[in-house]
C-alpha positions as CSV (number, residue, x, y, z in Angstrom):
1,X,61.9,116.4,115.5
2,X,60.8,117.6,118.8
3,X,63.2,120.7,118.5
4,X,61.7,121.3,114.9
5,X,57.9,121.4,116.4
6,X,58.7,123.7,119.1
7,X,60.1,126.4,117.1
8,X,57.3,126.3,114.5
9,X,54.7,126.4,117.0
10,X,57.0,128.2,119.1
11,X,56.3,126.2,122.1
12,X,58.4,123.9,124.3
13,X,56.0,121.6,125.7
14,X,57.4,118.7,123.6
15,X,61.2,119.1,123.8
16,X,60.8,118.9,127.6
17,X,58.3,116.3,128.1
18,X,60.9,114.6,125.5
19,X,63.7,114.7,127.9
20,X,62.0,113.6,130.8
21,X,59.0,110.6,129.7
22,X,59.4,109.9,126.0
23,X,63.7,109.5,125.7
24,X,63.5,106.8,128.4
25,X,60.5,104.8,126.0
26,X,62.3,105.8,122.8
27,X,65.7,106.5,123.4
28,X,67.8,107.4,120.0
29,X,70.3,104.6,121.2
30,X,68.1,101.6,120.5
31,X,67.6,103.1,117.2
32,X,71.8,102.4,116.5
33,X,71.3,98.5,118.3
34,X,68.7,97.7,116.1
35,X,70.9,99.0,113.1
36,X,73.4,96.7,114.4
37,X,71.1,93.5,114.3
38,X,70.0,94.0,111.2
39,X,73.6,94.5,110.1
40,X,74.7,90.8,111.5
41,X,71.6,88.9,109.9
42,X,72.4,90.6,106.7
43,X,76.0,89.3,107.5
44,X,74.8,85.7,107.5
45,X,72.3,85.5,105.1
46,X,75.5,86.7,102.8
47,X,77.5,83.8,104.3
48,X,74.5,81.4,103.7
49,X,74.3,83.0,100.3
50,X,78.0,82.2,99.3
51,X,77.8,78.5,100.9
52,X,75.2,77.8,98.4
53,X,77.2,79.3,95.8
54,X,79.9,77.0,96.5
55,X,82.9,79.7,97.2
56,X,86.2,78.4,98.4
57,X,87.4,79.0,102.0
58,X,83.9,80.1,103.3
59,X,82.2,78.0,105.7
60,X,78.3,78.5,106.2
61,X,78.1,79.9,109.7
62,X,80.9,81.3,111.8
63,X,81.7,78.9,114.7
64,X,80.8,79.2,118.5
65,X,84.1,81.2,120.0
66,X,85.3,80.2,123.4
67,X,88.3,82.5,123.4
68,X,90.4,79.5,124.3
69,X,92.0,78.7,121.1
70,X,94.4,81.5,121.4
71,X,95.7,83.0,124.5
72,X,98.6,84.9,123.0
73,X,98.2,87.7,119.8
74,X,101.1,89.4,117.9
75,X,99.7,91.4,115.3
76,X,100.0,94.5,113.4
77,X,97.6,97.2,114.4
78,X,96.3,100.6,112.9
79,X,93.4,102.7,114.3
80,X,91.2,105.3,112.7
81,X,88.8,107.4,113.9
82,X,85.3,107.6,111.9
83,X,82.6,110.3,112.1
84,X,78.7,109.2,113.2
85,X,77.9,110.3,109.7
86,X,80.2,107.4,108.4
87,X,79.9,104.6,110.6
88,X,77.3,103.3,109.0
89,X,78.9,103.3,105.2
90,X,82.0,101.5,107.0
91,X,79.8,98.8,108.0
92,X,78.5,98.4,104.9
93,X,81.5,98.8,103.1
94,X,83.5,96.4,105.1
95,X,80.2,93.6,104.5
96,X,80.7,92.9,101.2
97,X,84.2,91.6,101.9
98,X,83.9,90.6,105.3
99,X,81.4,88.7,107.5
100,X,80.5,89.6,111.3
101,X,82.2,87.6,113.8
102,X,79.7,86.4,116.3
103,X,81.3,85.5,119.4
104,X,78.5,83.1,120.6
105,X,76.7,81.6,117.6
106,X,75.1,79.2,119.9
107,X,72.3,81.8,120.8
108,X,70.7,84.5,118.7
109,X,72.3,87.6,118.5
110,X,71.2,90.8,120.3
111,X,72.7,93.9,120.7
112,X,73.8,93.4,124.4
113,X,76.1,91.1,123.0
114,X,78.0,94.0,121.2
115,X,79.1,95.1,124.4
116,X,82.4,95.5,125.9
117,X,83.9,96.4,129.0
118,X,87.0,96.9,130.5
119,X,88.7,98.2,133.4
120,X,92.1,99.5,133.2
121,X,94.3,99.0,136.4
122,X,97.3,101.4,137.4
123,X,98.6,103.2,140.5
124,X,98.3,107.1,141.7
125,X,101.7,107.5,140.4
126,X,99.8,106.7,137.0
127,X,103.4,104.9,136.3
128,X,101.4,102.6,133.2
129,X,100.2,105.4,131.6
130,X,103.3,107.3,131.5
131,X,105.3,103.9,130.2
132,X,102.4,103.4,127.3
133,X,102.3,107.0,126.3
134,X,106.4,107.2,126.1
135,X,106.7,103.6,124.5
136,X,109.1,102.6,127.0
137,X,110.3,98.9,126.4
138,X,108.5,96.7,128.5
139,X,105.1,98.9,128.8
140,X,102.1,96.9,130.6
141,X,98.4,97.4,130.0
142,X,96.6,95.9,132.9
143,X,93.0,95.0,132.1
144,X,90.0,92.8,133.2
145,X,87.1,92.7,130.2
146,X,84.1,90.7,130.3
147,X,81.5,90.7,127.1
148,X,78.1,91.5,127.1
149,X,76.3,92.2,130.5
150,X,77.5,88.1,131.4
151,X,80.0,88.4,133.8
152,X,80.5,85.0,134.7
153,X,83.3,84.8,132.5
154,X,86.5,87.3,133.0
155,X,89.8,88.1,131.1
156,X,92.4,88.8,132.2
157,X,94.8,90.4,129.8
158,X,98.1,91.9,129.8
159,X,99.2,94.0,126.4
160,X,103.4,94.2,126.5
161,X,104.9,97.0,124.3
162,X,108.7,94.8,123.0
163,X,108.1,92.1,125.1
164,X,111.6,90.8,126.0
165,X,110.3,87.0,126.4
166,X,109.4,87.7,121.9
167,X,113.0,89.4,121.6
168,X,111.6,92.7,121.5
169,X,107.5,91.6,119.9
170,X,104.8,93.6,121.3
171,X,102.2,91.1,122.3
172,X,98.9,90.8,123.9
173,X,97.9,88.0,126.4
174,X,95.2,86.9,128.1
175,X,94.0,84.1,130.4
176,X,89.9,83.4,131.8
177,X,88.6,83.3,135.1
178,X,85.1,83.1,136.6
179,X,83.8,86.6,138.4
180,X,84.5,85.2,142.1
181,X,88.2,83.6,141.0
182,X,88.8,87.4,139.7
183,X,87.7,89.5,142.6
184,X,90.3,87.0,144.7
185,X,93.1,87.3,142.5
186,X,92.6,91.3,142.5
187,X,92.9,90.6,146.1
188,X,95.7,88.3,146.0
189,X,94.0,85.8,147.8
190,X,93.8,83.8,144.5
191,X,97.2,83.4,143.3
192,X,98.6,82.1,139.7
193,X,99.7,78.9,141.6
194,X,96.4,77.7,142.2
195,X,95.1,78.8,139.0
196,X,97.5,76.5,137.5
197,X,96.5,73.6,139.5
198,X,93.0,74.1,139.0
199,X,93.5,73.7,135.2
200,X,95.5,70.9,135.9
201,X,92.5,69.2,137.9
202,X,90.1,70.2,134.8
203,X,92.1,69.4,132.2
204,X,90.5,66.4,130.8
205,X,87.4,68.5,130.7
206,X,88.4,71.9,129.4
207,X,90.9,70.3,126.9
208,X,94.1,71.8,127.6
209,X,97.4,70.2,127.3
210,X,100.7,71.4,129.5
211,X,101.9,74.0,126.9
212,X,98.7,75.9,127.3
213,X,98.6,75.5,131.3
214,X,102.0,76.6,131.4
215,X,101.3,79.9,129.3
216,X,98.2,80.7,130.9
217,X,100.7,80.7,134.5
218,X,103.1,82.7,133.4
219,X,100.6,85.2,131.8
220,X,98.8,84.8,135.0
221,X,102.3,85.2,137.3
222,X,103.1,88.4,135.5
223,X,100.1,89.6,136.3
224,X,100.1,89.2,140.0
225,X,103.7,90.2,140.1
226,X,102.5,93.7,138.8
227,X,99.9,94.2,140.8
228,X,101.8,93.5,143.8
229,X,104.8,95.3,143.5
230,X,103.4,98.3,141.3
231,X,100.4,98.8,143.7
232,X,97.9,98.8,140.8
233,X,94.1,99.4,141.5
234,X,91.4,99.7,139.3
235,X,91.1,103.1,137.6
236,X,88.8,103.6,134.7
237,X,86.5,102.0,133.2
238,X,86.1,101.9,129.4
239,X,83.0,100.7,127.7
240,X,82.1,100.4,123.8
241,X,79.3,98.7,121.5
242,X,82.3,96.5,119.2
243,X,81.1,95.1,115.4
244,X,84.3,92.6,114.8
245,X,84.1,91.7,110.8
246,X,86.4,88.3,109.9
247,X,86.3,85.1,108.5
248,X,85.6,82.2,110.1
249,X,88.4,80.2,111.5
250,X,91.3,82.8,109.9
251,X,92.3,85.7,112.3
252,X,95.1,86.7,109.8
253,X,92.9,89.4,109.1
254,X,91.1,90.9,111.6
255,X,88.3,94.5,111.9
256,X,86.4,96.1,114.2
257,X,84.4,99.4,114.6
258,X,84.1,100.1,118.2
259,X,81.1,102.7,118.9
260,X,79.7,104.4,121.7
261,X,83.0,105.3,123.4
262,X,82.5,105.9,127.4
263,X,85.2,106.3,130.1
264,X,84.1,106.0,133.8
265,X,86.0,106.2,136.4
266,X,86.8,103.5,139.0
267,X,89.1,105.3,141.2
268,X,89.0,106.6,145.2
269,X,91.6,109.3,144.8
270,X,89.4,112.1,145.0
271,X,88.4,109.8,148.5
272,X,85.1,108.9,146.8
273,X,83.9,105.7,147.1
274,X,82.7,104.3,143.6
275,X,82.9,101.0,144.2
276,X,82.7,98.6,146.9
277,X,85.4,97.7,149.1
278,X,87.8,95.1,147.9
279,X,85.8,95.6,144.9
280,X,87.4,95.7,141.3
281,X,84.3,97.6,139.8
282,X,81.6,99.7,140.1
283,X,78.5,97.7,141.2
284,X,75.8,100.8,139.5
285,X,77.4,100.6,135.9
286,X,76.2,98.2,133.4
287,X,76.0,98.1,130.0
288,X,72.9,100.7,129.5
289,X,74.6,103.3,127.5
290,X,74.7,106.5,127.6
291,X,74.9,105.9,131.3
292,X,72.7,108.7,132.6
293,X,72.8,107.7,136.5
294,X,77.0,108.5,136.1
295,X,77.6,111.7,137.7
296,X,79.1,113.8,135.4
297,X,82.2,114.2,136.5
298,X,82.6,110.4,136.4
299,X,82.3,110.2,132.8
300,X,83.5,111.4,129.7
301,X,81.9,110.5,126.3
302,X,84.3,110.3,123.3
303,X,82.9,111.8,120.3
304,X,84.1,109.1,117.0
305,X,84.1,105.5,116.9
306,X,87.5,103.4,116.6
307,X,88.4,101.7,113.2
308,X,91.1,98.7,114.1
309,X,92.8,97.0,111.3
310,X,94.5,93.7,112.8
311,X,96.7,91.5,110.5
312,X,99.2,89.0,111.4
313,X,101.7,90.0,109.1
314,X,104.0,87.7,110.7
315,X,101.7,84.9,108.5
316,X,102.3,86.2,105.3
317,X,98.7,88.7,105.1
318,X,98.9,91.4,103.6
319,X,95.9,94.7,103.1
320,X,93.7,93.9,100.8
321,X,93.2,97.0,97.7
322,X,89.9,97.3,98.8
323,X,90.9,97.8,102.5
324,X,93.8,100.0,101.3
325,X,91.1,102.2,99.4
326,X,88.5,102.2,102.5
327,X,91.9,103.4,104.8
328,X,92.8,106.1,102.2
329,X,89.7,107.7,101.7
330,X,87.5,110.5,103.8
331,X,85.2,108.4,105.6
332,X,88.1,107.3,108.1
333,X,90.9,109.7,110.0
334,X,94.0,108.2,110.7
335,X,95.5,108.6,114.3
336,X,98.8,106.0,114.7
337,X,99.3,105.1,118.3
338,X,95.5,106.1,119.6
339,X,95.4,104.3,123.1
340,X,91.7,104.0,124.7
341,X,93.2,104.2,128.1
342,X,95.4,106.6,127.5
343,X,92.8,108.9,126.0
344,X,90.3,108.2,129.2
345,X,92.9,108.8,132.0
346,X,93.8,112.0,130.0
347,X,90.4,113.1,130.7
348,X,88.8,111.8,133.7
349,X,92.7,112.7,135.3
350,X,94.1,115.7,134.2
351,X,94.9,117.2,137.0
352,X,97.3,113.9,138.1
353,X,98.7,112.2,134.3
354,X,102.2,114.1,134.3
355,X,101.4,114.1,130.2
356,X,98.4,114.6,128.0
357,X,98.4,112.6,124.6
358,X,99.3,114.1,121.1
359,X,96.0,113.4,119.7
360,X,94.6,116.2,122.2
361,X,94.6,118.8,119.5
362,X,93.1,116.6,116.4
363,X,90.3,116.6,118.8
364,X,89.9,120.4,117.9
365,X,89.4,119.7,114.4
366,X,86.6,118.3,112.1
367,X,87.7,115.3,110.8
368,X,85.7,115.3,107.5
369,X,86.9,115.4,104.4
370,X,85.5,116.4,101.1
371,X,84.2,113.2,100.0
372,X,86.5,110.7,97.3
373,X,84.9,110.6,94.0
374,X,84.5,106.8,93.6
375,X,84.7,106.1,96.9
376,X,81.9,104.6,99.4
377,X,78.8,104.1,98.9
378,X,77.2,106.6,96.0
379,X,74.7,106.4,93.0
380,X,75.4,106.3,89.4
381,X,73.4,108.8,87.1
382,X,70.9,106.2,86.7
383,X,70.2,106.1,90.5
384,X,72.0,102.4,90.6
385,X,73.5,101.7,93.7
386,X,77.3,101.9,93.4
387,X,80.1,100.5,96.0
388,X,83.5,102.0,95.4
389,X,82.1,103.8,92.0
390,X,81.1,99.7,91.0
391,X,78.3,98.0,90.7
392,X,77.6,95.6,93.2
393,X,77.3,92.4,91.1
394,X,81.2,93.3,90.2
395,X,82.2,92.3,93.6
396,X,80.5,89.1,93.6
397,X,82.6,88.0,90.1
398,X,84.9,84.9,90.3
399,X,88.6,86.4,89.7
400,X,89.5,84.0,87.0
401,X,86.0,85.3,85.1
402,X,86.6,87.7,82.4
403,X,83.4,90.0,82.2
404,X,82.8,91.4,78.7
405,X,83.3,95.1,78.8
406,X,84.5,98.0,77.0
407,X,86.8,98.6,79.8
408,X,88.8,95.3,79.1
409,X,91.1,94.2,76.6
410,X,90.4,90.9,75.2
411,X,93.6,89.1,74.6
412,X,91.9,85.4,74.0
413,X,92.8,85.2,70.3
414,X,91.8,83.1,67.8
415,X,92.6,84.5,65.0
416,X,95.4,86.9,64.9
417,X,94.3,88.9,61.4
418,X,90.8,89.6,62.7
419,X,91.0,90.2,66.1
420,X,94.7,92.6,66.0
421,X,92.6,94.6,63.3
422,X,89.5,94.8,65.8
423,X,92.0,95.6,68.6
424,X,93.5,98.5,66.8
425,X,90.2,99.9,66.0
426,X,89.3,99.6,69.6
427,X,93.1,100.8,70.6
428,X,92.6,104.1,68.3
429,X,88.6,104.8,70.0
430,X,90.2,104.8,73.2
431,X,92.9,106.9,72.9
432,X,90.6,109.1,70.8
433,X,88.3,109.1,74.5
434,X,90.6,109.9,76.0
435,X,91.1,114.0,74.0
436,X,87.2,114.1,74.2
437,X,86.8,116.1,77.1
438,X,86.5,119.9,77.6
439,X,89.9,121.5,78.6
440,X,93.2,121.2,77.1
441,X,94.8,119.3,80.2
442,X,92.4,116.5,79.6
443,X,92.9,116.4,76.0
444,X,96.8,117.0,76.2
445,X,98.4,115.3,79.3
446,X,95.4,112.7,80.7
447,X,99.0,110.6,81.7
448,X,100.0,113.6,83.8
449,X,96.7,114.0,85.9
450,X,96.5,110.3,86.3
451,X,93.5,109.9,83.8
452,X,94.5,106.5,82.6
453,X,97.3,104.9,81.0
454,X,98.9,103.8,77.5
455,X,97.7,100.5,76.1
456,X,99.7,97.9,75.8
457,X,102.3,97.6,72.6
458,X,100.9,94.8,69.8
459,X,103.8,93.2,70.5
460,X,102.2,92.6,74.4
461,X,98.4,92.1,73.1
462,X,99.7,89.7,70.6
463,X,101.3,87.3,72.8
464,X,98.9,84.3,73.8
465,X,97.5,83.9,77.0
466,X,98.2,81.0,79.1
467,X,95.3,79.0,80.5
468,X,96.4,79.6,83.8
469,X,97.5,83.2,83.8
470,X,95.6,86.2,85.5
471,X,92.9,87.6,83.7
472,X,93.8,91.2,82.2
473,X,94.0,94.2,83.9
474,X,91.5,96.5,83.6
475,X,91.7,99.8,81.8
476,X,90.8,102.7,83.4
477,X,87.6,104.5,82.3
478,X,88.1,107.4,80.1
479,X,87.3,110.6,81.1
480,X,84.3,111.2,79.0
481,X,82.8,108.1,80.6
482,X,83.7,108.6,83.6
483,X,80.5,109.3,86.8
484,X,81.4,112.7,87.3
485,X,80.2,115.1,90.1
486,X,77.6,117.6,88.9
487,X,78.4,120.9,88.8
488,X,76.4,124.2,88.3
489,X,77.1,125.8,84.8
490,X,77.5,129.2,86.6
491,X,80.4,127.6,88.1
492,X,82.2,128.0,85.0
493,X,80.6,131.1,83.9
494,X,82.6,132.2,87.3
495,X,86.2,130.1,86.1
496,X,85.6,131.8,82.4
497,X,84.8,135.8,83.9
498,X,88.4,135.1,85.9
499,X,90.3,134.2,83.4
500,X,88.3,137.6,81.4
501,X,89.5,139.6,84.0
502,X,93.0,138.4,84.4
503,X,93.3,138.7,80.6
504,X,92.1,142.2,80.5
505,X,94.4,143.6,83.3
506,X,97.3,141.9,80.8
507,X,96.0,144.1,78.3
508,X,95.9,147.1,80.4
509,X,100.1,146.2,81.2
510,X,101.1,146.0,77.5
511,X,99.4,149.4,76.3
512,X,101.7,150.4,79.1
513,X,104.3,148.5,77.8
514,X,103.8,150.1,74.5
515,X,103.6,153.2,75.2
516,X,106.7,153.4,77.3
517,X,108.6,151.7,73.9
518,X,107.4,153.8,71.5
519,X,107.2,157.4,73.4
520,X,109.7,157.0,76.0
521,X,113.3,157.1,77.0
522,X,116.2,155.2,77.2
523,X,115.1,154.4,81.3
524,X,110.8,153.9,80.0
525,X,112.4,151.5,77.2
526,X,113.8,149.1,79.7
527,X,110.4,149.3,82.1
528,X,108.1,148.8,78.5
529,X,110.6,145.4,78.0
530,X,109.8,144.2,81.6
531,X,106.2,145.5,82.1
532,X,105.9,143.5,78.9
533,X,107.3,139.6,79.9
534,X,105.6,140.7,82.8
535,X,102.3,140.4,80.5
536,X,103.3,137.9,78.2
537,X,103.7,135.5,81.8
538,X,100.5,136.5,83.3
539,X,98.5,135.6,80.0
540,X,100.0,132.0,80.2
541,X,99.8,131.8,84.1
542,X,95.7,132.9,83.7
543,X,95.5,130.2,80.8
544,X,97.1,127.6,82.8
545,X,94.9,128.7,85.8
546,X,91.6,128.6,83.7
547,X,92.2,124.9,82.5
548,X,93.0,123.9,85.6
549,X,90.3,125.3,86.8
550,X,87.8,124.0,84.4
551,X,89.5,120.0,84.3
552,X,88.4,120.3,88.2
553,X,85.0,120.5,87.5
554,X,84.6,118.7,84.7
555,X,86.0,115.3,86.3
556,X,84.9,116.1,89.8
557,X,88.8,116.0,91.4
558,X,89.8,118.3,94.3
559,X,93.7,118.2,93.4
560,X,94.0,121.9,94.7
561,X,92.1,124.9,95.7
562,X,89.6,126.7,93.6
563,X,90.9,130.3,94.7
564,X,94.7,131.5,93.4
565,X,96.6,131.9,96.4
566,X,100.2,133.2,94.8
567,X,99.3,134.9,91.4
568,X,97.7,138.1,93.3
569,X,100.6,138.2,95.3
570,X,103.5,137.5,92.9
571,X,101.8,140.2,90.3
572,X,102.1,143.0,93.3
573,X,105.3,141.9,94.4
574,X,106.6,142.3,90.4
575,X,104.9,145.7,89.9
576,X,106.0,147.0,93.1
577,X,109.5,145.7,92.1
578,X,109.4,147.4,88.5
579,X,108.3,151.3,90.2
580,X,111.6,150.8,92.3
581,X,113.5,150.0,89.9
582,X,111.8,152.7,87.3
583,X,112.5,155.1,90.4
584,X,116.0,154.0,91.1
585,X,116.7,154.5,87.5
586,X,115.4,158.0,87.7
587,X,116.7,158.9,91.0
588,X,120.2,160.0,89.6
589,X,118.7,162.2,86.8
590,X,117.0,163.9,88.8
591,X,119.4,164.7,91.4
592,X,121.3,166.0,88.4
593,X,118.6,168.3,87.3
594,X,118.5,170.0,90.5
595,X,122.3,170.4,90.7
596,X,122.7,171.9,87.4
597,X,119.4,173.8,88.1
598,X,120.8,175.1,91.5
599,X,123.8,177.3,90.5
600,X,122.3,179.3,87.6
601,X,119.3,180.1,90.3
C-alpha cells in the first residue's frame, strides 16, 4: 500500500518512513500470528462443536502434552513444499478433518507458542551432513530444540537413518533436560550416567518406570558418545512458526505446516564469535522473526513452508482420500527426502559441504500449478462456499447416513416392481446426461476421459441391502451438471477459426491432389494418391484436434496443451517428403531427356 501511494503521488516519503518507524509498530509478520490464533480457536470451537454432537473417538479439548509419553518415533514421513499464496487454504483444508494440537492447553494459546527452534550439531569435516545427504546406514542428526521463547525445558534428540538397534528402522529419539543440565552435557561435564541417576532419584515424582530410564540412557549415551568422538559443535540454527493438526491422544496420524523458515548460523569457523564461549547458542537470537539484528551473512530465509505427513504405518494407518486428494493437487509440491539441515548448511556453508542437495535446482522453479478443478477451497455458481468442489455440511455427514440426492442410487427397496421401474427411468436420464454436452468426446467416450462410470447391472441394484453394509457409492456427477470453469466464448470462436483453417489448407492439398490425377502422368498419379491420404489424415487429425479442444473448455480439465505441438511439424515433414520423392521420381527422366537431347545437338 505504501509502494502504491508513492507511485501515484510519485513521492517516497511514505515507503521510507515505512521501513524505518511504521514496520517496527506494524510489521506484516503479526498480521500471519494473528492468522494463526484465530486458526486454533476456530480449531476448538470445532472440537467443542463435535463433543456436543456426540461423535465417536473425539474428546472435547486436546490434552496438556508433556512430551514424556513417547521418547522414541518410527514413522513414515513425506514433505511438501507449499507456496505463501496456499498456506492459508492448507490450513483450512486440513481443519475440517483435523484439529490443532496444542502442546500446552493448560494456558491460552499465543502465537509465540508456534515457535520452534533448533540447533543442529556437526563438525568442520561436516561428516553428519555428508552421512544424511548420502543415506548412509547409521546417519545421526544431532539436535537440541526447545518450544516457544521457554527455554527451561530442552530436547535432546537424535534422528537415526536404519537404526541397527530396530534391525535396519529409521527412528527418532529424544530425551529432556533443563537449560543448565544442557549447556553441561554439551560440555561433557554432565554425563548420561548422572542423568540416569537423577531420574532414578525423581522417579516417584516424574512417573517413570526402569524401561523408560533405561531408554532415555541409552538415547542419552549415544549422544554423548557422538559428540565426543565426532567432535560435534553447534552449527546452525533453524527456526520455524509449526501448526501441528492431530487428534487427541492418536499420533497414528500426524501434520504439520512449518512456516517462516530461517537458518542462522551458530558456528566460529570463519573465527567469528557468535556465541558465547562454552555456549551451545547464540545469546542475541530469539524468537522475533524475521530476525532483522542477524547480519546478513548469518542468515538465510527459505522461501515456502514445509508440509509433513507423519503416519505410523507400522499400526495399521493408512492416508486418508481426503489427504490423498490434498497431496495430489497444486496447492502442495512434492520434494521426497527434503532435510531442513541439510538445506541450511547448503547455504549458510557452501564453500565447506563437499555436496549441495538435489533440491537446489527445484528452487529455480515456480512451484504453482494451474489450479485442480474441484480441488481446495472455491465457490459454486451460486457464490456457496465449496471445500473439495462440496458443500461443507457434506463433510459433517455421519457415514452410515444416506443423503437423498440425484447423485445416489437408492438400493433400499421395498417394492421391487415400483422401484426397478423408477430405477430404470432414473438409469436411462443418466446415461442420457451423460451425451448432453457439447463435443463428440463427451457425448461418445465420457468412460475414456474419466467422466463417470456405467451403472450398476439390475442384477447388482436388485440385490437387497444388508443392514449393516456400507452405504452406496456415489455416482459421479454428469458432465452437464458438473461446476465448470468459465470460459470466454471467444475462446472457442479461436478453437472453431483453427479447425477453419486447418480444414481449408486440406482443401487446398486435394485440388492438388486432383489435379495431378486427372491431368497428370504416370509419376503426378502416384503424388495425387499420396497428397490425397495426406488430406484425408489431416481432416480427421483437425477434427480430433477441434473436439479435444473444445471438451477442454467445456469441462474446465487441463489434460494437455491448448497449442498443437506435432501436427505443424509432421504436415512439413510429409510435404517435404512427398517433393523428394516427386523429384526422385523425376530425376531419371530428366537425365534421359538431356542424353537423348545431347547427341542430335
Amino acid at each position: 500500500m505504501a509502494k502504491k501511494h508513492d507511485r501515484w503521488t510519485r513521492l517516497s516519503n511514505l515507503t521510507r518512513q515505512y521501513h524505518h518507524a511504521m514496520q517496527q509498530q506494524w510489521p506484516l509478520e503479526a498480521m500471519a500470528h494473528k492468522l494463526d490464533e484465530i486458526v486454533v480457536r476456530i480449531s476448538h470451537a470445532n472440537i467443542q462443536c463435535e463433543a456436543k454432537m456426540g461423535h465417536p473417538n473425539k474428546s472435547s479439548l486436546p490434552p496438556f502434552t508433556t512430551f514424556n509419553d513417547e521418547t522414541a518415533f518410527e514413522r513414515a514421513t513425506a514433505k511438501y513444499w507449499v507456496h505463501p499464496d496456499n498456506v492459508t487454504e492448507v490450513k483450512s483444508i486440513i481443519l475440517f478433518h483435523l484439529p490443532v494440537h496444542v502442546y500446552n492447553n493448560e494456558k491460552q494459546y499465543e502465537a509465540k507458542d508456534a515457535a520452534i527452534s533448533s540447533v543442529y550439531f556437526d563438525n568442520s569435516n561436516f561428516d553428519l551432513y555428508t552421512e544424511r545427504l548420502e543415506r548412509t546406514k547409521g546417519a545421526e542428526a544431532i539436535r537440541f530444540r526447545w518450544y516457544g521463547q521457554d527455554m527451561d525445558n530442552v530436547y535432546i534428540e537424535r534422528k537415526t537413518h536404519h537404526a541397527e538397534w530396530l534391525d535396519g528402522k529409521s527412528v527418532k529419539d529424544r530425551f529432556k533436560l533443563q537449560e543448565k543440565e544442557a549447556d553441561a552435557f554439551a560440555q561433557g561435564r554432565y554425563t548420561a550416567d548422572a542423568i540416569a541417576s537423577d531420574l532414578h532419584a525423581a522417579s516417584h515424582t516424574n512417573n517413570l518406570d526402569e524401561a523408560a530410564i533405561s531408554q532415555q540412557h541409552f538415547v542419552a549415551q549415544g549422544v554423548e558418545q557422538s559428540l565426543r568422538q565426532r567432535q560435534l559443535e553447534p552449527m546452525c540454527r533453524v527456526f520455524y512458526n509449526r501448526t501441528a493438526f492431530q487428534r487427541p491422544n492418536d499420533q497414528r496420524l500426524r501434520i504439520s505446516l512449518d512456516c517462516n523458515l530461517t537458518f542462522i548460523r551458530e558456528d566460529h569457523l570463519d573465527h567469528t564469535q557468535r556465541r558465547p564461549k562454552h555456549a551451545w547458542h547464540r545469546a542475541d537470537v530469539e524468537i522475533d522473526h524475521p530476525f532483522h539484528q542477524i547480519p546478513q551473512g548469518d542468515i538465510h530465509h527459505f522461501p515456502y513452508a514445509i508440509l509433513e505427513t507423519k503416519i505410523q504405518t507400522h499400526l495399521g494407518q493408512k492416508v486418508p482420500s481426503w489427504l490423498q486428494s490434498l497431496l495430489s493437487s497444486h496447492l502442495v509440491y512434492e520434494v521426497p527426502r527434503f532435510s531442513k539441515y541439510l538445506h541450511g548448511a547448503s547455504q549458510l556453508f557452501q564453500n565447506h559441504v563437499p555436496v549441495l542437495p538435489w533440491w537446489m535446482e527445484e528452487l529455480s522453479k515456480d512451484i504453482r500449478k494451474p489450479p485442480v478443478l474441484g480441488v481446495g477451497l472455491s465457490r459454486s455458481l451460486s457464490l456457496q462456499p465449496l471445500v473439495n468442489g462440496h458443500h461443507r455440511r457434506s463433510l459433517f455427514q455421519p457415514s452410515n447416513t444416506i443423503i437423498s440426492s440425484t447423485q445416489h442410487v437408492s438400493i433400499t427397496l421395498t417394492d421391487d416392481n415400483e422401484d426397478s421401474k423408477t430405477r430404470r427411468k432414473k438409469e436411462n436420464e443418466n446415461k442420457k446426461d451423460y451425451g448432453q454436452s457439447g463435443d463428440l468426446l463427451s457425448r461418445f467416450y465420457p468412460k475414456l476421459l474419466g467422466s463417470g462410470k456405467k451403472l450398476n447391472s439390475d442384477k447388482e441394484l436388485s440385490a437387497p441391502l444388508a443392514p449393516s453394509s456400507q452405504p452406496p457409492p456415489q455416482l459421479p456427477r454428469p458432465i452437464s451438471q458438473r461446476i465448470m470453469k468459465r470460459t470466454e466464448p471467444k475462446t472457442f470462436f479461436a478453437n472453431e477459426r483453427t479447425f477453419i483453417s486447418w480444414l481449408q489448407f486440406c482443401a487446398l492439398l486435394l485440388t492438388v491432389a486432383l489435379n495431378l490425377l486427372n491431368h497428370g502422368d504416370y509419376i503426378s498419379r502416384i503424388i495425387g494418391a499420396v497428397f490425397i491420404i495426406m488430406a484425408s489424415i489431416l481432416c480427421f487429425y483437425a477434427l480430433f484436434r477441434y473436439q479435444f479442444r473444445a471438451y477442454q473448455l467445456r469441462t474446465g480439465r487441463f489434460i494437455t496443451r491448448y497449442d498443437d505441438l506435432y501436427g505443424p511439424t509432421i504436415l512439413c515433414i510429409c510435404l517435404v517428403t512427398a517433393l523428394v520423392v516427386n523429384f526422385y521420381l523425376r530425376l531419371p527422366i530428366i537425365t534421359e531427356q538431356q542424353s537423348a537431347s545431347s547427341p542430335s545437338s
